[in-house]
Backbone bond lengths (Angstrom), bond angles and torsions (degrees), N, CA, C in turn:
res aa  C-N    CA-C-N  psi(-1)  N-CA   C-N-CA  omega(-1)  CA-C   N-CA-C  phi
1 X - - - 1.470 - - 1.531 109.19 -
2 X 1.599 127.56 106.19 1.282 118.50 161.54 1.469 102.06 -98.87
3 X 1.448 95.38 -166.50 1.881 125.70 162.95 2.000 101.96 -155.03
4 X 1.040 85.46 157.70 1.483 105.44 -163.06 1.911 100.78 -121.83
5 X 1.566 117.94 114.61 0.980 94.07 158.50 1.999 110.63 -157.76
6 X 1.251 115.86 151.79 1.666 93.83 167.43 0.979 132.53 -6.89
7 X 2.017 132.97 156.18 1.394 93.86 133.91 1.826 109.87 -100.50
8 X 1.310 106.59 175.83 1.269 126.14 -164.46 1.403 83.78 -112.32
9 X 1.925 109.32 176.76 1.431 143.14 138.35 1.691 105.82 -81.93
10 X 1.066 82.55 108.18 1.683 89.08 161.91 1.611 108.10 53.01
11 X 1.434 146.03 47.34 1.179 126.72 -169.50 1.518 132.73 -72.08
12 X 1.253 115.53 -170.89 1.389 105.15 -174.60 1.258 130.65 -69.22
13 X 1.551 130.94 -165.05 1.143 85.49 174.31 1.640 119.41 -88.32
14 X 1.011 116.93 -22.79 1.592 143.23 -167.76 1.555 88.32 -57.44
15 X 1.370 136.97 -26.34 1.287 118.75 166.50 2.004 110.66 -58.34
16 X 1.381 113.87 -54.63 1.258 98.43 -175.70 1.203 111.26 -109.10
17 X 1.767 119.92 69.40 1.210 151.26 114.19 1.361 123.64 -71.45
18 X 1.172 95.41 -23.86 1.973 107.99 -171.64 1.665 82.63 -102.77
19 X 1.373 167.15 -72.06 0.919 163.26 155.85 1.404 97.90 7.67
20 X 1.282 100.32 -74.40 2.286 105.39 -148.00 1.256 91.16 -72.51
21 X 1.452 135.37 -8.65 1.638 118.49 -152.69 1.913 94.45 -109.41
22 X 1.378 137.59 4.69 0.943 136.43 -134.65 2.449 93.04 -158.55
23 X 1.425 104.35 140.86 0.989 105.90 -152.05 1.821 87.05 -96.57
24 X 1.264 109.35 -24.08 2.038 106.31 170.26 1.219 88.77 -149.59
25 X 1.381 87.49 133.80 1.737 115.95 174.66 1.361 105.76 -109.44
26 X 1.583 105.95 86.17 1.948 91.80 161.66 1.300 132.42 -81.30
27 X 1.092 111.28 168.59 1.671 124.50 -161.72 1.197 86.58 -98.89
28 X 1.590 127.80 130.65 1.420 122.63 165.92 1.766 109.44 -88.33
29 X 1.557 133.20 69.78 1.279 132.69 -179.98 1.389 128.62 -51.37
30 X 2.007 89.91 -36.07 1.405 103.37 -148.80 1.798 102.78 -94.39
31 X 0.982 106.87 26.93 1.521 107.56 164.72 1.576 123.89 -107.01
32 X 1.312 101.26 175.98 1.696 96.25 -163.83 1.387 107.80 -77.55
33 X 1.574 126.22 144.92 1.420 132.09 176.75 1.530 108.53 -78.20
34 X 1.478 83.82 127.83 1.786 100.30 172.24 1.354 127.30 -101.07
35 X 1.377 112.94 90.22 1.281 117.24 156.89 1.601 123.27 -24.75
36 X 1.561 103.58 108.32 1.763 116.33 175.77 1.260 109.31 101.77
37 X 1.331 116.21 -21.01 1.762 128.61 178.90 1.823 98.53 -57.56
38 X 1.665 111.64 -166.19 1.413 112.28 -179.08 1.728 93.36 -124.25
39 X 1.016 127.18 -1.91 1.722 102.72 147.26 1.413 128.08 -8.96
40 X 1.428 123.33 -64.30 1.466 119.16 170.88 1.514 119.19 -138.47
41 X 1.559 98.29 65.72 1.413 117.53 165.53 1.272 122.49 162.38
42 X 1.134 117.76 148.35 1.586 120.69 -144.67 2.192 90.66 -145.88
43 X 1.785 95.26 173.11 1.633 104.40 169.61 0.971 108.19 -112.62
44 X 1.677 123.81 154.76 1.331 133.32 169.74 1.307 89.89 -117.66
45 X 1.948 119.72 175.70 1.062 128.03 168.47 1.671 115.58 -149.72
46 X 1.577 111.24 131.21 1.380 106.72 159.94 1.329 126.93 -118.93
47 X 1.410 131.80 166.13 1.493 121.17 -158.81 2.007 109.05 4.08
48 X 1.170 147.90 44.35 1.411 145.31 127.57 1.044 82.66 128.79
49 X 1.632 143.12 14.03 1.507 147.12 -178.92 1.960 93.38 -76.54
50 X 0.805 115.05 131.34 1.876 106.73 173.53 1.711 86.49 -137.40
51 X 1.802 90.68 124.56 1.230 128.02 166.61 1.850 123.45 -106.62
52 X 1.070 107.79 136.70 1.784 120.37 -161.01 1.659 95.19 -96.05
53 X 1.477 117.74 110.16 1.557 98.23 174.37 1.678 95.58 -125.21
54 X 1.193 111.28 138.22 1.620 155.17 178.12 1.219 119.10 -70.91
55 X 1.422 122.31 130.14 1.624 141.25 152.74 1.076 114.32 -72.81
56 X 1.418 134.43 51.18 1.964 118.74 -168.55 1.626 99.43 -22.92
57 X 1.599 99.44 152.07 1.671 81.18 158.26 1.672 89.39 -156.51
58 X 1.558 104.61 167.92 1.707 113.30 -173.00 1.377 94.89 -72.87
59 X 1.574 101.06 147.04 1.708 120.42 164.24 1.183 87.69 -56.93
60 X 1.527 96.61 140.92 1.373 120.94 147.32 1.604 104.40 -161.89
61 X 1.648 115.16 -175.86 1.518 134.67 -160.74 2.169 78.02 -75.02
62 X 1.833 91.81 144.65 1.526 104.93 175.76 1.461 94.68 -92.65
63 X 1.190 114.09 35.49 1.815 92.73 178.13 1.738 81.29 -116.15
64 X 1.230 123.86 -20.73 1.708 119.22 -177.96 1.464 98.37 -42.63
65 X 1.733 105.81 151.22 1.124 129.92 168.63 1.675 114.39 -75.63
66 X 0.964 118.23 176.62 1.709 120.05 -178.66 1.906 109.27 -85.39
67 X 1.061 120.29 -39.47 1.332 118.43 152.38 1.057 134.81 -75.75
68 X 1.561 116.37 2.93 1.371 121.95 142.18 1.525 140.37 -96.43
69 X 1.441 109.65 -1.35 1.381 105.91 167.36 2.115 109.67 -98.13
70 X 1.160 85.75 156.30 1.923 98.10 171.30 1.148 102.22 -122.85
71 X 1.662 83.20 175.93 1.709 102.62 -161.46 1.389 111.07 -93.52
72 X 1.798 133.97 144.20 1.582 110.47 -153.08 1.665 117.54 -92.47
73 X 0.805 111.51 176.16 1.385 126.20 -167.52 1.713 127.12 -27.94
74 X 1.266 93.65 -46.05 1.102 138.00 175.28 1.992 123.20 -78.46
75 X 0.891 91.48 -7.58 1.457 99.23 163.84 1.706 140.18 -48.61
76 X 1.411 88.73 -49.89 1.733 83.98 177.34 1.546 97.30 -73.70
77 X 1.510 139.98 -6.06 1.518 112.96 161.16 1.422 122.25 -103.60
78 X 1.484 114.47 9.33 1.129 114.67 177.40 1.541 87.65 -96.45
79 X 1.277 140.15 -63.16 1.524 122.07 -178.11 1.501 140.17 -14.26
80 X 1.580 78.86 -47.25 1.789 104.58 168.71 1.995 106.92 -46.82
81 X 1.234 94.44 -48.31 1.550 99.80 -167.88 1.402 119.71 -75.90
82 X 1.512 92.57 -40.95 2.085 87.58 157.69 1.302 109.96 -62.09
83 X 1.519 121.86 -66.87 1.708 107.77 178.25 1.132 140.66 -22.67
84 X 1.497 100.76 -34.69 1.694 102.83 -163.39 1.999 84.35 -94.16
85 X 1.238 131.97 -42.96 1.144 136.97 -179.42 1.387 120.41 -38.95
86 X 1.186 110.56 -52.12 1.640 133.46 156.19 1.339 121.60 -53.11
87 X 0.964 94.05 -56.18 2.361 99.90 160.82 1.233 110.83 -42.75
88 X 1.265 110.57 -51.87 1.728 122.71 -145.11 1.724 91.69 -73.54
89 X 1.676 113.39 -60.09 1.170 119.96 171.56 1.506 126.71 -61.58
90 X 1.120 132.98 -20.99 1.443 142.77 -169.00 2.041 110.91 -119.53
91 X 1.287 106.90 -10.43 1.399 94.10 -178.63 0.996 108.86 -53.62
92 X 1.606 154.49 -45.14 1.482 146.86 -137.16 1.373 104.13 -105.93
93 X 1.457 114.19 -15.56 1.073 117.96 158.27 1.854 129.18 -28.40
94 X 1.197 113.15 148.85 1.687 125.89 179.40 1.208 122.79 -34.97
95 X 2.150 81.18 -55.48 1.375 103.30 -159.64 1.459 114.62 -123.91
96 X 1.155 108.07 46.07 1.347 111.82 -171.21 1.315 116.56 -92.47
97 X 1.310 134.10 -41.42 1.604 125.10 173.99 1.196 98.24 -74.09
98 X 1.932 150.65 18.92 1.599 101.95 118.14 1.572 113.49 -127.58
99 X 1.360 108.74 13.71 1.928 76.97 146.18 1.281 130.43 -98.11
100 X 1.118 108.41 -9.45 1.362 106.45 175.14 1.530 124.97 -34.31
101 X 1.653 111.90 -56.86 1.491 137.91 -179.86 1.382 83.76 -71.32
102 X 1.353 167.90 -59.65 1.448 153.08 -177.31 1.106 110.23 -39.98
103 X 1.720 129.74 -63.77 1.354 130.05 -178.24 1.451 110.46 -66.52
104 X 1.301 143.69 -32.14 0.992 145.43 125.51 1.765 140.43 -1.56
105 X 1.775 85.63 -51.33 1.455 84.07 -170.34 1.761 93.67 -102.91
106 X 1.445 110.74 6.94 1.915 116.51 175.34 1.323 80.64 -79.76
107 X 1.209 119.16 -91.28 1.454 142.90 -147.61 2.286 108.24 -33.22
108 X 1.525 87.44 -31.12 1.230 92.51 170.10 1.704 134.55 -99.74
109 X 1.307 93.20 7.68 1.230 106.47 171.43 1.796 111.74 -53.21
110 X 1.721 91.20 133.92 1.879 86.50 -170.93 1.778 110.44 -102.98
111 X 1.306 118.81 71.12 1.146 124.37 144.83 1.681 125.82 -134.25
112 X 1.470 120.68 139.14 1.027 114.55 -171.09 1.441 121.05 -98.69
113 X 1.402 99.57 -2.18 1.932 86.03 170.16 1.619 125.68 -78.23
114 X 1.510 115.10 126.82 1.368 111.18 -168.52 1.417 138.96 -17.91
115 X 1.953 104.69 -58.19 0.963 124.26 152.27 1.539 147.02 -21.07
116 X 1.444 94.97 -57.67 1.721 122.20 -166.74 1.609 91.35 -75.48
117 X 1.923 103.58 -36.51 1.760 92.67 -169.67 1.245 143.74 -71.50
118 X 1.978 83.11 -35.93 1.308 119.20 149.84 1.925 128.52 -30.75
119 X 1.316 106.23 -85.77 1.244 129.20 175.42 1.551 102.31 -53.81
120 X 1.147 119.33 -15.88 2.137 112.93 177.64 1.283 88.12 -86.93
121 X 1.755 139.55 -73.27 1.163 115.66 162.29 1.453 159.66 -30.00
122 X 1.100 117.72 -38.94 2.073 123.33 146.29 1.216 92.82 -52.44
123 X 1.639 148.50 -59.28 1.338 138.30 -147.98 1.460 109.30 -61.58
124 X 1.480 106.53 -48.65 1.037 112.37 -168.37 1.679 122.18 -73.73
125 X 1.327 123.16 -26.21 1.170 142.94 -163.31 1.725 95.02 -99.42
126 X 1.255 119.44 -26.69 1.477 123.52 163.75 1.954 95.76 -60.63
127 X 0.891 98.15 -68.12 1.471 95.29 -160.39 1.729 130.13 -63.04
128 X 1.644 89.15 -21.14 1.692 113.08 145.41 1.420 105.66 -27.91
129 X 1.455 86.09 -91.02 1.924 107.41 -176.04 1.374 113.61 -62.07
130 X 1.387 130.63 39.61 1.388 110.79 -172.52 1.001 149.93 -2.16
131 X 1.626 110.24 49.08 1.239 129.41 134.86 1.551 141.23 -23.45
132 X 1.325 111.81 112.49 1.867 106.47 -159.00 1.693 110.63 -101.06
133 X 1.944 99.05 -5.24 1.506 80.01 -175.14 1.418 137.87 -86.56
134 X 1.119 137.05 153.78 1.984 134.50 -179.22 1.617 81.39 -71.77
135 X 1.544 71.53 130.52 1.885 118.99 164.15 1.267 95.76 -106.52
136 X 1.439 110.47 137.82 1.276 124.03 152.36 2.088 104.89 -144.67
137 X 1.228 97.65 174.84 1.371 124.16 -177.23 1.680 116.96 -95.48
138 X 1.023 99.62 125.59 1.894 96.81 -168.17 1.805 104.77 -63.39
139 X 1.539 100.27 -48.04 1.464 129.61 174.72 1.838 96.86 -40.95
140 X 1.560 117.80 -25.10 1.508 92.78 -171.27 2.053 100.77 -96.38
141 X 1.004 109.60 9.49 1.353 100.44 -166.09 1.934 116.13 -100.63
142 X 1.787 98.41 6.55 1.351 120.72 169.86 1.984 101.13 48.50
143 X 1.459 94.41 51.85 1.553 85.62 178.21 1.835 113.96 -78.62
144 X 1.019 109.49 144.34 1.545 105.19 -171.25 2.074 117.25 -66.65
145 X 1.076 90.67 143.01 1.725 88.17 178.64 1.288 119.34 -48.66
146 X 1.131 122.31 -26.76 1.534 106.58 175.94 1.269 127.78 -80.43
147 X 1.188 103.52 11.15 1.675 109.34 166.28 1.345 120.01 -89.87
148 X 1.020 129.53 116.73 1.629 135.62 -166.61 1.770 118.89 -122.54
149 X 1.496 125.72 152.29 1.186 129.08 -153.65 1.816 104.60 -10.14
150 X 1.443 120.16 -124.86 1.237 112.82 -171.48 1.675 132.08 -18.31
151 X 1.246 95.96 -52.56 1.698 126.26 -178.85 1.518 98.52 -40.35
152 X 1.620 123.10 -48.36 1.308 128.73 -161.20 1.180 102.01 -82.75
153 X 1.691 115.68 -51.67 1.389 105.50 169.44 1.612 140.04 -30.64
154 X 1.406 101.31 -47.89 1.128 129.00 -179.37 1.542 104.90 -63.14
155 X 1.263 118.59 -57.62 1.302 126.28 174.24 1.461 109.12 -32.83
156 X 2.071 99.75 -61.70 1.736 110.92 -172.54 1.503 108.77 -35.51
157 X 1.140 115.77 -59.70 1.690 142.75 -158.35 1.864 97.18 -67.99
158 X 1.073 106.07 -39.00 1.840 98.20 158.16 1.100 154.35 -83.41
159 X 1.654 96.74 -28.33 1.744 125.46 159.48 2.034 93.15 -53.47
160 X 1.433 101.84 -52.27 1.478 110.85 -163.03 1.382 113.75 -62.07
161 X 1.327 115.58 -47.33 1.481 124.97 172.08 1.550 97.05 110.96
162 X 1.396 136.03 23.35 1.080 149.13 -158.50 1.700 113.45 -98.53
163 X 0.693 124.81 127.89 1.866 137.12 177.55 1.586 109.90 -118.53
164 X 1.490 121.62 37.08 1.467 111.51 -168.50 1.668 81.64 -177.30
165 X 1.126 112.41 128.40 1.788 125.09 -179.13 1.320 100.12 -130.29
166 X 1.528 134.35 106.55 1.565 118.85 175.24 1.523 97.19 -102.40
167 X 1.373 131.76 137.75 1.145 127.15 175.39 2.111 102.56 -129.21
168 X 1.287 108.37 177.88 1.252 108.35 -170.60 1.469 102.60 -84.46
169 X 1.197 112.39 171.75 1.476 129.08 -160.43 1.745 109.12 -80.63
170 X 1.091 97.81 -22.16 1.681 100.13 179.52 1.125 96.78 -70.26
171 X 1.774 135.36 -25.64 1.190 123.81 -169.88 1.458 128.72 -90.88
172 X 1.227 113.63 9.32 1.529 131.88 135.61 1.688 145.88 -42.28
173 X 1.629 81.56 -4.97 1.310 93.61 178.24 1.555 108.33 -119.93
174 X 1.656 119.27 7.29 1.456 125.74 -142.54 2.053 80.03 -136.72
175 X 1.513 112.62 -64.51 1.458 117.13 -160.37 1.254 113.95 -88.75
176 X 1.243 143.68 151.44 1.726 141.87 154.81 1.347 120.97 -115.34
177 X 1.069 98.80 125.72 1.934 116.03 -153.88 1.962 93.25 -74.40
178 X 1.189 107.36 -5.67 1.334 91.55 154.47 1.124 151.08 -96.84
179 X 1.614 98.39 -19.50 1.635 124.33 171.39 1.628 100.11 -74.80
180 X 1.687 119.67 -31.67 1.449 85.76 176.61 1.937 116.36 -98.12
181 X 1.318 119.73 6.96 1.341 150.65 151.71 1.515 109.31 -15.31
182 X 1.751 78.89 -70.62 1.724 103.39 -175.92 1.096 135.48 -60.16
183 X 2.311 111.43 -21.79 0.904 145.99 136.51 1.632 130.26 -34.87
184 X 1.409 115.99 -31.88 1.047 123.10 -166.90 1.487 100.17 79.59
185 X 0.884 121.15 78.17 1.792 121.28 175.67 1.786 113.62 -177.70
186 X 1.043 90.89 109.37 1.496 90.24 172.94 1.515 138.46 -95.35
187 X 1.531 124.03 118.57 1.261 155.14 -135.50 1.226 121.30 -98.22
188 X 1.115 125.30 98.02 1.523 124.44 -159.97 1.823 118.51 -137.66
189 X 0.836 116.41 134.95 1.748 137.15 165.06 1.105 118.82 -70.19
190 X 1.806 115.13 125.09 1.220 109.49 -171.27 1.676 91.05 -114.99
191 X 1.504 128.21 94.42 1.293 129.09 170.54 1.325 121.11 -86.04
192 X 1.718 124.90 121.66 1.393 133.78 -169.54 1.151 103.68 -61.79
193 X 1.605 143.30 126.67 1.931 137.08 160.81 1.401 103.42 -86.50
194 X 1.186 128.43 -23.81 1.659 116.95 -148.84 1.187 95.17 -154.73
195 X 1.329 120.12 55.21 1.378 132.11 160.45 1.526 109.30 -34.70
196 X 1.220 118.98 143.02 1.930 107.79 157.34 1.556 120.20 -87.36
197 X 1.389 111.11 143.58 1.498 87.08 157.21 1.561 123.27 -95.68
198 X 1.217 97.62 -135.69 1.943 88.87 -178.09 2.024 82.63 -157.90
199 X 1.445 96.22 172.74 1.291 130.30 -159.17 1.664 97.78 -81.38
200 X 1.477 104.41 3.85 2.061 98.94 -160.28 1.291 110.23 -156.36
201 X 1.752 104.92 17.63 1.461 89.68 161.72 1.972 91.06 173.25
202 X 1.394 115.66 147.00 0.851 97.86 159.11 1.714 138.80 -94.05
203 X 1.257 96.68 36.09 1.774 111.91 178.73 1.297 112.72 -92.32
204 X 1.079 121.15 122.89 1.825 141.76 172.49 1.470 115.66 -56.30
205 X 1.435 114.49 -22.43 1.338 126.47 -128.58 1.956 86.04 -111.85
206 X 0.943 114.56 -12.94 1.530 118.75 -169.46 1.715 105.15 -57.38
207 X 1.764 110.16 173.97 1.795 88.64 179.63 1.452 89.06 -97.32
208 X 1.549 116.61 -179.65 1.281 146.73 -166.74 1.461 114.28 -64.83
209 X 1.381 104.04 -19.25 1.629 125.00 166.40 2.140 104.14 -51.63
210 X 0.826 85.79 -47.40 1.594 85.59 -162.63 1.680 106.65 -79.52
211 X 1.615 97.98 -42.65 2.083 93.18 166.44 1.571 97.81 -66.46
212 X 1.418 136.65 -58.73 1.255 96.94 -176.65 1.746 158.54 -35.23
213 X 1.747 90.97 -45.95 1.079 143.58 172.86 2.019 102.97 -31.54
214 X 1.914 88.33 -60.60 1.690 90.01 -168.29 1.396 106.62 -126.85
215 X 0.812 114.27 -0.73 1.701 120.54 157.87 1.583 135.87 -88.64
216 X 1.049 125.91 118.87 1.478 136.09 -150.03 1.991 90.75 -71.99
217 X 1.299 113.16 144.94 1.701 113.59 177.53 0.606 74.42 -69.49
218 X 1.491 154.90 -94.65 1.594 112.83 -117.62 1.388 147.79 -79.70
219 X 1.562 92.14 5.44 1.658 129.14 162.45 0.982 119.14 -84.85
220 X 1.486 134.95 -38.72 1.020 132.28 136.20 1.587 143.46 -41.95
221 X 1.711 116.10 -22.34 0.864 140.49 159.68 1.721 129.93 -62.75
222 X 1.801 92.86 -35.27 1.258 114.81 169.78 1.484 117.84 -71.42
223 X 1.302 105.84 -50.10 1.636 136.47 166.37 1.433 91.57 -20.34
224 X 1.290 115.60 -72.34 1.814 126.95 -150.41 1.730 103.21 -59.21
225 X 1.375 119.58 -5.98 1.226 117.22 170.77 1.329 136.07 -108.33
226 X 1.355 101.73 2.74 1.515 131.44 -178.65 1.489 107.04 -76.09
227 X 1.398 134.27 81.40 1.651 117.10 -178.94 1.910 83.25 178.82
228 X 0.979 97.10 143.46 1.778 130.73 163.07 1.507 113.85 -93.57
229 X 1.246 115.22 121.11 1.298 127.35 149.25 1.743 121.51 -70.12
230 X 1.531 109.54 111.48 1.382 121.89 179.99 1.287 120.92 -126.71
């Protein structure tokens, strides 16, 4: 059983719902980077204020893949400015003397290709939440170019040895559980019931920074089991 998805900044939480529920979680790297997407940047929130914080990253061609762009030059002083941004909004927080040093010790992670920075962050925030499933990188499985959206999937799930594809719920509007059926693969929706909220807004949509922030793990832990397969 996998799921297939980007990586994000900090995602929601319903991303690692699809993580814990799934036996390999690949990183989808090897697709093209979307300008304006949340690849490298996510919201925080204080009293219902929602703030947008940023991955600078170096120009390059928009046809680059996501494991091919890095993060720009200028980074270790733009970090500074999310950090302290995140303080400013999250000090009074629950749980802040220990994630704080977590986002901290992501944010300082010393590699600059998007990818690598990406995927150290899910790793790490997996292992927060004791999370048991293998991560891997789509980018490491050298699938050939002519495999394209579905097509590749399909591919993933065979390279993998997999008969069970859970993907997120938005992708119900993108996949048909019969076209991959026909595949031999069975196609499933991972829909959130019991979302949490948080102490600072009533939006779902915030990154994982802020449920951490004021939500106790092991409610959060509980959280990760809250969702229907459809």
């Amino acid at each position: 059983m996998i799921a297939l998805m980007q990586p994000y900044f900090f995602p929601k939480l319903s991303y690692w719902q699809l993580i814990h529920k799934v036996e390999t979680f690949v990183i989808y790297d090897d697709v093209q980077f979307s300008k304006g997407g949340w690849v490298n940047r996510n919201r925080i929130c204080l009293n219902n204020s929602i703030k947008t914080i940023t991955i600078p990253l170096k120009k390059d061609s928009l046809k680059k893949l996501i494991n091919e762009r890095f993060l720009a030059d200028d980074w270790d002083i733009k970090k500074i400015h999310i950090l302290n941004l995140i303080k400013e909004y999250y000090k009074k927080s629950d749980n802040f003397a220990v994630i704080f040093p977590l986002i901290q010790k992501i944010l300082n992670f010393n590699n600059m290709n998007l990818s690598n920075f990406l995927t150290n962050s899910i790793k790490e925030i997996v292992n927060y939440l004791e999370i048991n499933t293998k991560i891997i990188n789509s980018s490491s499985l050298n699938i050939e170019n002519k495999f394209k959206k579905e097509k590749k999937i399909k591919e993933i799930c065979k390279i993998l040895n997999s008969k069970i594809y859970i993907n997120a719920i938005g992708g119900k509007k993108i996949y048909n559980k019969d076209d991959f059926k026909n595949s031999n693969i069975e196609l499933n929706f991972l829909y959130p019931t019991n979302l949490l909220g948080n102490k600072n807004s009533d939006s779902f949509d915030l990154s994982i920074i802020d449920t951490l922030m004021n939500v106790e793990k092991k409610i959060i832990q509980k959280e990760l089991n809250e969702f229907e397969l459809i």
